[in-house]
N, C-alpha and C positions, 0 to 999 in steps of 0.2 A: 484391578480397576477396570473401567469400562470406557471404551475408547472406538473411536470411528475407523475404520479397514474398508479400502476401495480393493475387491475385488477384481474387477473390470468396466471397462467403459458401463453406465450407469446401473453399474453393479456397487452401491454402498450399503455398509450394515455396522450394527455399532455392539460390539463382542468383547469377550473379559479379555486384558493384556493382560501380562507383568506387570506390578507397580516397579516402577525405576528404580534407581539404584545408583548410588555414589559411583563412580568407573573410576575420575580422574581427579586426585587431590581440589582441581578447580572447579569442581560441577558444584550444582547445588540441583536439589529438589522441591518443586513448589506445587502447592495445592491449587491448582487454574480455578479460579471464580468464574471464568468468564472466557470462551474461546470465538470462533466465528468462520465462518464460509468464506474464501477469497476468488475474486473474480479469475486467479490464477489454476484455481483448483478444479475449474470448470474444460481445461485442456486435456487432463486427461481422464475426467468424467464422459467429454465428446466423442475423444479415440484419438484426438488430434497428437497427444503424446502417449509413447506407451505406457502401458499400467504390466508390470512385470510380476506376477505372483500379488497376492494380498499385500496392500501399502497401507500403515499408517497415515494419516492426514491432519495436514493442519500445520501452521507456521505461526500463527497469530496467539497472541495472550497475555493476559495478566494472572495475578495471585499470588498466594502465599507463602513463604519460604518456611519451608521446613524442615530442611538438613544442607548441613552445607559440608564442603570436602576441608580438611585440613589446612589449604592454601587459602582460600577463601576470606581474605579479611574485611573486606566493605563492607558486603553485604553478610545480615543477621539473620540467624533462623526470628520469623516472627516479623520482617519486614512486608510491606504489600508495596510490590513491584511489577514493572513496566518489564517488556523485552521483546529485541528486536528478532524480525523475521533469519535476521543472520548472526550467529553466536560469533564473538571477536575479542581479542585477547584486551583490544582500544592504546595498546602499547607497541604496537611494532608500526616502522616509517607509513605506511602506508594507510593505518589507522590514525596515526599521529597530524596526517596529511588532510583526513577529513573523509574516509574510503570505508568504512571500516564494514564495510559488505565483500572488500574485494581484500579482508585481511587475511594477512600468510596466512595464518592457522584458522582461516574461519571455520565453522561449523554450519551447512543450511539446515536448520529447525522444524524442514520440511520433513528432511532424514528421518527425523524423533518422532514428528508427529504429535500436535499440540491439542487436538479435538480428542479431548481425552478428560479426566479425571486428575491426573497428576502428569509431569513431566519432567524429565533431568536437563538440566539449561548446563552448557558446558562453558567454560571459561566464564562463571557469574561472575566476577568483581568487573571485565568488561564489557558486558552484555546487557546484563541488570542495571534499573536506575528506579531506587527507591523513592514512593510516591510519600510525601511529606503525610503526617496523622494517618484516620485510618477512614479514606475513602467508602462513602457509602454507596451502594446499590444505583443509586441516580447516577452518580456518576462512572460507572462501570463501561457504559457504552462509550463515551468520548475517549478514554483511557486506553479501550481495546483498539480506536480507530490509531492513536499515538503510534501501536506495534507496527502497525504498516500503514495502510493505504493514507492516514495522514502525513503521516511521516514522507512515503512514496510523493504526494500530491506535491506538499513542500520541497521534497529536493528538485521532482521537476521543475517548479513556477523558477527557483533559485538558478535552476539551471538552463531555464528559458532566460533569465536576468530578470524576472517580472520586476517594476517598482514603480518609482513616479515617474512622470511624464510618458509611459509607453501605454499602449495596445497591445495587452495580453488576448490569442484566441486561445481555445484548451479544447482538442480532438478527442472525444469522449465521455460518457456522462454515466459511465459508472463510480462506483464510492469515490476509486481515486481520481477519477477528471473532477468529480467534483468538489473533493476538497481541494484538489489543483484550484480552483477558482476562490474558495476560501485564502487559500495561502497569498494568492494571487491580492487578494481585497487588503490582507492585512501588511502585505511587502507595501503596499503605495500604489496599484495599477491605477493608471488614469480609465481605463476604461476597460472589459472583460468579456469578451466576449465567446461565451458558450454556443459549440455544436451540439445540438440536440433534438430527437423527433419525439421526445416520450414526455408529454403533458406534467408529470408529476416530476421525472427531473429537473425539467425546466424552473420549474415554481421553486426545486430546491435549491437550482442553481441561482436563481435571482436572491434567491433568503440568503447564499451564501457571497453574495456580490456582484454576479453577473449584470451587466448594464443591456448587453444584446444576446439575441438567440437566434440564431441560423440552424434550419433544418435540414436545408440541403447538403447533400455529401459530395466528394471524387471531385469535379472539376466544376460541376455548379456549384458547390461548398465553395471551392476557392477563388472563385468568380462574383459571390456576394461577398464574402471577405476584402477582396482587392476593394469592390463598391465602398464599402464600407470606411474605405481606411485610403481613399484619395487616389489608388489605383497601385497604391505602393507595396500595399502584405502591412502582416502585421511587424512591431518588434522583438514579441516575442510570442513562441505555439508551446504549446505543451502538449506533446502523443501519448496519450496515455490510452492506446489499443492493444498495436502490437501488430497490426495486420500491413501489407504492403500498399492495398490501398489509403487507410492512415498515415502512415507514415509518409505518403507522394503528396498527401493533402498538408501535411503538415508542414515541409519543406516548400513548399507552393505559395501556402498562403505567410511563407517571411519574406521580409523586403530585403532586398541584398543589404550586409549588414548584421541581419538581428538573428535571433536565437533560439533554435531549437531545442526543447528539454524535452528527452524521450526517456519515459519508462514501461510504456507498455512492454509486457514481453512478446519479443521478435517470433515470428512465425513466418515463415517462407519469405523473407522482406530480401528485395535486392533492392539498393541503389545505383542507378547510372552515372558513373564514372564523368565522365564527359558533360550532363546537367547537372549535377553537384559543385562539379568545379565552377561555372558558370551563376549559380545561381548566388553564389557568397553569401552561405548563409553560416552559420557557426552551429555545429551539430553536438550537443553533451550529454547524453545519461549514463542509462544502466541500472544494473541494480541498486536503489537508494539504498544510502549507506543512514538509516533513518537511526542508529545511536547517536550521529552525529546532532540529531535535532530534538532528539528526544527529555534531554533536561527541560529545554525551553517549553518546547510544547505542552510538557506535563504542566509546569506554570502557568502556561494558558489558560488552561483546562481548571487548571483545582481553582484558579482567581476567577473562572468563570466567564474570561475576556471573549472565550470561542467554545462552541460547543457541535463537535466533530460529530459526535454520536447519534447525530442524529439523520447521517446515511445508513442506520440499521431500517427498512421497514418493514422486518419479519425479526419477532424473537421463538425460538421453538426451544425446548428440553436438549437436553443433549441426544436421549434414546431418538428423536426424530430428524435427527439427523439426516436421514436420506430424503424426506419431505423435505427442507430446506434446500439440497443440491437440485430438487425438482424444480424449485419455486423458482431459484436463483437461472439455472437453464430455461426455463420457460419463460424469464423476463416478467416474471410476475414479483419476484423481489430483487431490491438494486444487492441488497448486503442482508445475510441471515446472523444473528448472534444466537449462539447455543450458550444457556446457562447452565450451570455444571452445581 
């Protein structure tokens, strides 16, 4: 099969693998309709993380089941299913808890590498969640946002507390700040207000519920926020960077009280011990445990209530795959979907 390999920092190319293979009673095998570019893929595209030897790529997808292991009872060969960025058993305390990214036995799907042609999902009866009939093409992009960065947006707004009567802000305006603002609209926020310099996010974050737009960033960003909101911070931020500067903006702009939901991934981030304590804010993320929300969401999606999909503004083939890590680094696309 033919599958994407990150050589080194913007070294990708897209070359025959192994097609997968049953390994463990619980896997299953599916034919990806549809994979995609993550804003996380773009770290060790930079150099910012190492690229050790040729890596498969990829975490994101949907498609079709077509072999499943012996243990495997939920899910059917022939089902068209959803799956999360982190493989999980959804049966141990911790999964059971609502975590199911920080499960005992998880699996990262980065590992496997999803930008591919076919992929073995490990632990499918928890990982997998079957999309009701048989999903057409139109809706292939909202579906694939489901695997992560929807899912990501949503656990953060959830773990900012977004809902009624608060001031939702949301620290970045890639795929997932921006569905962060969607989730944000659909929890109840009274008001939402998006950071952002880039004319076209902006426009999507307003489609997506934004009431304001602040451009400014670092301590003018949290200086129009305070304006904004009486002089107090917001209730709830959502970081969805991952940078230290982000993350100071993020804790800045909450009012003693309210709620930080971070899922950017951490890069060099320290916090000060001593402003932390002081500032009383309530700090929660991590990696989204996005099986947790992934029924619902899919419900969203198929009833047509939200339509996530439409943070892709680049589709390419899969063979161009290395054009899209271009597009995606040069800020010329928010989110790449490769069709397969």
């Amino acid at each position: 099969m033919r599958g994407v390999i990150m050589y080194a920092p913007g070294d990708v190319r897209v070359e025959d693998r192994a097609d997968p293979e049953i390994i463990e009673p619980t896997d299953a095998v599916i034919r990806i309709t549809a994979t995609c570019i993550c804003g996380s893929d773009l770290w060790p595209y930079r150099g910012v993380e190492p690229v050790e030897g040729p890596t498969p790529m990829g975490h994101e997808y949907i498609g079709i089941v077509e072999e499943i292991g012996p243990d495997v009872a939920d899910i059917a060969v022939g089902d068209f299913v959803v799956g999360s960025f982190f493989a999980s058993d959804n049966t141990c305390e911790i999964c059971r808890a609502g975590y199911q990214s920080r499960c005992v036995h998880n699996v990262p799907m980065g590992s496997i590498g999803t930008q591919a042609e076919r992929a073995r999902v490990p632990l499918a009866d928890g990982t997998l969640v079957t999309v009701p009939g048989t999903p057409g093409p139109e809706q292939y992009p909202g579906l694939l946002a489901a695997s992560d960065v929807l899912g990501t947006g949503w656990f953060a707004a959830v773990a900012a507390e977004a809902g009624p009567g608060k001031t939702v802000v949301v620290v970045g305006d890639g795929a997932v700040g921006l569905l962060a603002v969607l989730a944000a609209k659909q929890l109840g926020a009274d008001r939402i207000i998006a950071m952002s310099r880039h004319a076209d996010r902006q426009a999507l974050a307003r489609k997506f519920g934004a009431t304001d737009i602040v451009e400014e960033r670092g301590k003018a960003g949290v200086a129009r926020i305070k304006e904004l909101t009486g002089g107090l911070g917001a209730h709830s931020v959502v970081e969805a960077v991952g940078t230290q500067e982000s993350m100071m903006q993020a804790i800045r702009a909450t009012r003693a009280g309210g709620h930080v939901g971070y899922v950017g991934v951490a890069h060099d981030v320290e916090l000060d011990g001593m402003g932390l304590f002081f500032s009383s804010v309530h700090l929660h993320g991590g990696p989204a445990p996005v099986r947790r929300f992934l029924p619902g969401l899919i419900d969203l999606i198929v009833r047509g209530e939200i339509d996530p999909g439409e943070v892709f503004d680049l589709t390419l083939p899969l063979e161009q795959a290395a054009q899209g890590y271009r597009a995606m680094d040069e800020r010329r696309a928010t989110k790449v979907l490769l069709t397969v």
